[in-house]
Structures are given as structure tokens and as C-alpha cells.
C-alpha positions as CSV (number, residue, x, y, z in Angstrom):
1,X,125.4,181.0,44.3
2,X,122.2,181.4,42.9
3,X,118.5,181.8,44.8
4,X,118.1,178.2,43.5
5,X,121.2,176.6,45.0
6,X,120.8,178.8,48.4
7,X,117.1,177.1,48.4
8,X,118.1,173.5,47.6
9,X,121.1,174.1,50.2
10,X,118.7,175.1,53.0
11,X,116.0,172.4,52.3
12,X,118.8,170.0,52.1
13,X,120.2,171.0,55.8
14,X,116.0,171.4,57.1
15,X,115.7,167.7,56.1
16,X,118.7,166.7,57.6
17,X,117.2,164.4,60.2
18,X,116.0,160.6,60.7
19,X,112.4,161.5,60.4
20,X,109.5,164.0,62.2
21,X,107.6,163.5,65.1
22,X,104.1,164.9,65.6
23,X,104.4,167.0,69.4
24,X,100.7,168.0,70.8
25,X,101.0,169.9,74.1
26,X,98.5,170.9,76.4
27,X,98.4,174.3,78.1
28,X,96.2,174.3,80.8
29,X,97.3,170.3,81.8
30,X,101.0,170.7,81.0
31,X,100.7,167.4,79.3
32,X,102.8,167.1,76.1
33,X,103.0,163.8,73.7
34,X,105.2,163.0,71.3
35,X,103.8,161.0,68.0
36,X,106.2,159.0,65.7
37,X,108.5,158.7,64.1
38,X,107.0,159.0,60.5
39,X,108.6,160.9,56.8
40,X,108.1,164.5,56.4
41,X,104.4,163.9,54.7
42,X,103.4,161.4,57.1
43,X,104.0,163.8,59.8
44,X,102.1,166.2,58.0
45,X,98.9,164.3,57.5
46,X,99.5,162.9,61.3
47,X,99.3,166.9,62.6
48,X,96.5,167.4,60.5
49,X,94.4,164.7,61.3
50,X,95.2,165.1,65.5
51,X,94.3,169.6,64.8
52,X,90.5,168.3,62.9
53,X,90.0,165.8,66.0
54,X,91.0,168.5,69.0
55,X,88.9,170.9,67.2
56,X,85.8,168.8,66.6
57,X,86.1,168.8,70.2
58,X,86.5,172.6,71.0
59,X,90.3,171.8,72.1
60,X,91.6,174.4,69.9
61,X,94.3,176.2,72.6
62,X,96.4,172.5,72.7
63,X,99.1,172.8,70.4
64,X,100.3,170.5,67.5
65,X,103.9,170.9,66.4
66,X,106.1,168.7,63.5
67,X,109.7,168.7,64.9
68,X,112.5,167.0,63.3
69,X,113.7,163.7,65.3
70,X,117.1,162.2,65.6
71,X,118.2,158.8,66.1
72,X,121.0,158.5,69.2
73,X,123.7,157.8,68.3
74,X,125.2,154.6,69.5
């Protein structure tokens, strides 16, 4: 297997959800929220846009994660 095919094999299996959510959690409230669900750049632009807002206002210890969601099944 070539680097090629290892690299499209592991973005394939990455991307292998139902779409990202956005995750912003607080350390000193313990508060977490969950944003979403939106596609891979959506979710990108989403954590981007939440990080310039927290650190206009000096919130820069919160935490801003893109995890992949899944639908339940059922």
C-alpha cells in the first residue's frame, strides 16, 4: 500500500461520522456546550468564530474542541 492509499484510507475512516459538533468548555465553571451538528468546514469556521469572540473577551483558558457526532441509531 502506498503513503497515498494509507492517507486516503485514514481520512476516509476520520470522516466516518454524521457530521462535527463544535464543544466549548469552561474550566473554572465546569460548564460545557455542545454546538451543531454542522459538515467538517462548517464546524471549522463555527470553532473559529466562538475562539475570536472568548478572546475579544479575555476568555482565553475556555476550551473550543471539533468532535465528530453520530446519529443514534434507531
Amino acid at each position: 500500500m502506498t503513503i497515498t492509499e494509507v492517507l486516503l484510507e485514514r481520512v476516509h475512516d476520520i470522516d466516518a461520522c454524521d457530521g462535527y459538533l463544535v464543544v466549548v468548555s469552561d474550566p473554572d465553571t465546569g460548564a460545557v456546550d455542545a454546538h451543531g451538528p454542522f459538515d467538517g468546514i462548517g464546524a471549522a469556521v463555527e470553532a473559529d468564530r466562538r475562539r475570536h469572540e472568548l478572546d475579544a473577551e479575555q476568555l482565553d483558558d475556555v476550551v473550543i474542541k471539533v468532535v465528530r457526532w453520530h446519529r443514534a441509531a434507531g
